[in-house]
C-alpha positions in Angstrom: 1.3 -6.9 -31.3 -1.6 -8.8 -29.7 -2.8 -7.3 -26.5 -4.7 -10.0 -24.3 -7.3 -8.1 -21.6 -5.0 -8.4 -19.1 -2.5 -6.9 -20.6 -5.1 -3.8 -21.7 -6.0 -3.3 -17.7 -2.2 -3.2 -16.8 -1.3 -0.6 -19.5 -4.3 1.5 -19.1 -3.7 1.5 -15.0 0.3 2.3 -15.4 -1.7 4.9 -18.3 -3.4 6.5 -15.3 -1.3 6.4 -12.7 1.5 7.8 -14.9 3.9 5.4 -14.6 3.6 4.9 -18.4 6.0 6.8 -20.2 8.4 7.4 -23.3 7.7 4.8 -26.3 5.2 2.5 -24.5 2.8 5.7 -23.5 2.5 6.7 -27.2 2.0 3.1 -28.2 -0.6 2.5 -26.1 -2.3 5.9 -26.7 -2.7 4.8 -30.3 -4.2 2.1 -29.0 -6.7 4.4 -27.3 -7.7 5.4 -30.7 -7.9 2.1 -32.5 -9.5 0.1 -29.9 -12.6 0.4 -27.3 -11.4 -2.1 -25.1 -8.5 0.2 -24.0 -10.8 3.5 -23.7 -12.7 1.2 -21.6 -10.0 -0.1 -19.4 -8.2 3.5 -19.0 -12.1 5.3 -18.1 -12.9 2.4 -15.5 -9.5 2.8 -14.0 -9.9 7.2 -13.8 -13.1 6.3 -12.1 -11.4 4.4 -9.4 -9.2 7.0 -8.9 -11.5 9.9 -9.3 -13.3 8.4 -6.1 -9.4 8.5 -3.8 -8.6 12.1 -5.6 -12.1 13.4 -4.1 -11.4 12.7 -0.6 -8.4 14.0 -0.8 -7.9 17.4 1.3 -4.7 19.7 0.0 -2.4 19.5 2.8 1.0 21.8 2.1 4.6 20.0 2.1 7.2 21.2 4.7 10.5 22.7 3.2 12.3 19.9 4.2 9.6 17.2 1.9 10.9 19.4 -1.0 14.5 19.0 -0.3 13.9 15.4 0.0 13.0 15.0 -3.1 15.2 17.3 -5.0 17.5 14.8 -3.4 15.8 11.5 -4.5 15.7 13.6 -8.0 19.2 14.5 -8.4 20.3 10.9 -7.7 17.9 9.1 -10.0 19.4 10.9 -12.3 22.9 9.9 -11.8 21.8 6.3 -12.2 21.2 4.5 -15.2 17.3 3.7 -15.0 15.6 0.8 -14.7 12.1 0.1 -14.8 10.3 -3.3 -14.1 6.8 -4.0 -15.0 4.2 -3.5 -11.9 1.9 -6.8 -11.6 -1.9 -6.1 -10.7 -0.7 -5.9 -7.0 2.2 -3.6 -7.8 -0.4 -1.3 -9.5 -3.1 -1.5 -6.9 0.1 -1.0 -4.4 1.4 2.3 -6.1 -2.3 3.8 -5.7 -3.4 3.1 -2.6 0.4 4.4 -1.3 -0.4 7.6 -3.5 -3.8 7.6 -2.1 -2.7 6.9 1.7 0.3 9.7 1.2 -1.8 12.5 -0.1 -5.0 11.9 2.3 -3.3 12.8 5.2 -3.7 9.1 7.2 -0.6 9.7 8.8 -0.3 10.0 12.9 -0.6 13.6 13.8 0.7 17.1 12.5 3.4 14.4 10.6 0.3 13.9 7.6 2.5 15.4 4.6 5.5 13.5 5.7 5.7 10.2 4.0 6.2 7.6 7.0 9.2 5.3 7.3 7.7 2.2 6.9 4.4 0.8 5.1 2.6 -2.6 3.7 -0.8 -3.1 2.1 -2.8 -5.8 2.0 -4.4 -7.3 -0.5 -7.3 -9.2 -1.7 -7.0 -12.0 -5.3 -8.3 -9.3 -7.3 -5.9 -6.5 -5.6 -8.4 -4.7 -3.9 -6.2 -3.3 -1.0 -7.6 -4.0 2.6 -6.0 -2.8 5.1 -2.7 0.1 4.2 -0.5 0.0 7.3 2.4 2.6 8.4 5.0 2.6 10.9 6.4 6.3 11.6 9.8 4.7 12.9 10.9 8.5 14.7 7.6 8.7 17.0 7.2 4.7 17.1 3.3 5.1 15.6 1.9 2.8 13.7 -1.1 3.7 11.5 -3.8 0.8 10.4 -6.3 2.2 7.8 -9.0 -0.6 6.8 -10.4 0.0 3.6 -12.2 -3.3 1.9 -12.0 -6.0 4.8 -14.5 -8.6 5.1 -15.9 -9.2 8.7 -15.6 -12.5 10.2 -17.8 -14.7 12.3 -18.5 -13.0 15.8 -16.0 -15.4 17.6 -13.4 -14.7 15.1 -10.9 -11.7 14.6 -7.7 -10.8 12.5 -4.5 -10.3 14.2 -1.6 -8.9 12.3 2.0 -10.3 12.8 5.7 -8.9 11.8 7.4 -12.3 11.0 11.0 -11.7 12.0 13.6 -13.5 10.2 15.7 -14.8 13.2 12.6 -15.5 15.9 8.7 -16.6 16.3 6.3 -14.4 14.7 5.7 -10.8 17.0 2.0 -9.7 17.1 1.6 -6.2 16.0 -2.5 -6.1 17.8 -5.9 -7.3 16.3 -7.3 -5.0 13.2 -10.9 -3.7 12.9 -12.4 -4.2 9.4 -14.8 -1.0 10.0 -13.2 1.8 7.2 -11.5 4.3 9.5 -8.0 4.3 11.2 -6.8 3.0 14.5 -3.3 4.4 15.8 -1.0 2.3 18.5 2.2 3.2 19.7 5.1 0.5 19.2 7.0 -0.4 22.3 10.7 0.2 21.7 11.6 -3.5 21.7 8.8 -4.3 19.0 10.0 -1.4 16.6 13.6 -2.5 16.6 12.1 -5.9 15.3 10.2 -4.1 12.6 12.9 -2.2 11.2 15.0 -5.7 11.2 11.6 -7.4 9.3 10.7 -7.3 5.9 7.1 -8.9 6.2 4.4 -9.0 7.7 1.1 -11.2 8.0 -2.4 -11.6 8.9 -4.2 -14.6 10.8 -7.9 -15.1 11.6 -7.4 -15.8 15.6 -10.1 -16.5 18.3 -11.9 -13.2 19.4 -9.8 -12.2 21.8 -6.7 -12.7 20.1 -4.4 -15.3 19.7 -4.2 -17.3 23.3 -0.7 -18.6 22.8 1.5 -15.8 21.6 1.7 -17.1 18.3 -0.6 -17.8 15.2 -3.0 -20.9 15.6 -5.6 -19.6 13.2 -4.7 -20.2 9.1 -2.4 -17.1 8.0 -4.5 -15.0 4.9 -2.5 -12.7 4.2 1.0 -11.4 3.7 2.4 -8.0 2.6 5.7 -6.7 2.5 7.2 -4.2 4.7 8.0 -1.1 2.0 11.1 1.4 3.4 9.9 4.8 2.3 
């Protein structure tokens, strides 16, 4: 079979990951030892990993995680399984959730429960940006920039849920500075949240949009994941 480049970095990032299994993980681990280009791939994706796995801090699961998925477990099992190929943003999406779950970047005591709610942003090469989450029992949302660009001083990004019944709701500006900033929802915003499935980013005066709504070009848009 004939195995363009991009085809390569996709197997050798499901490789890593581990999302690679049954017949295609032995076929593409012969590949590993016929061809370079795959060793290649599968190092340079273990390297960017290496660098989440090593800021990682072990954090103990409650009881009740456990259960939870003994659950999930039990009922996967009962269904017949189906299993669609992740894109470049799928990939890049299932590690920076691993990555965001594990390091603890959720609000409070709550770090090794997995939040209700979560999107990541994206750049054209899937470099995640900004890996957002919305705890829907304490109403906290959680922004963690990661690769952002800065803009010009008199601009700023301002991040939007985009309802499907009404105008778009802004969610507050974001910081492109790596760290975290934490807001809690008012109860009015949260119940349109759990009724949204997207959400986007505009680039909005300084101060924020002055209307309510986006007058700046919308960059980005990432979908809201129920966890």
């Amino acid at each position: 079979m004939n195995y363009p480049p991009e085809v390569i970095d996709l197997l050798a990032a499901e490789y890593v990951v581990g999302t690679l299994d049954g017949a295609a993980r032995r076929r593409f681990e012969q590949l590993l030892r016929q061809r370079a280009d795959a060793r290649l791939a599968t190092w340079e994706w273990e390297q960017r990993l290496h660098g989440l796995y090593a800021e990682i801090e072990p954090v103990r699961p409650p009881r009740s995680l456990w259960r939870r998925i003994r659950r999930q477990v039990d009922n996967r099992n009962r269904r017949p399984r189906l299993r669609p190929r992740l894109g470049y943003i799928g990939v890049s999406a299932a590690i920076a959730v691993f990555a965001f779950w594990l390091g603890g970047l959720l609000p409070g005591d709550r770090a090794a429960v997995a939040p209700e709610r979560m999107a990541i942003f994206a750049d054209n090469s899937s470099q995640p940006l900004w890996v957002l989450s919305i705890d829907v029992d304490t109403s906290e949302m959680v922004v963690q920039a990661l690769g952002a660009e800065p803009l010009a001083d008199d601009l700023i990004h301002e991040l939007w849920v985009l309802p499907a019944d009404r105008d778009p709701q802004s969610l507050g500006l974001l910081r492109v500075a790596p760290g975290r900033v934490e807001r809690t929802l008012a109860p009015a915003l949260l119940s349109v949240i759990e009724q949204s499935a997207t959400l986007a980013i505009s680039i909005e005066p300084a101060g924020g949009s002055p209307t309510g709504l986006p007058t700046g070009p919308v960059i980005h848009q990432a979908s809201l994941i129920s966890l």
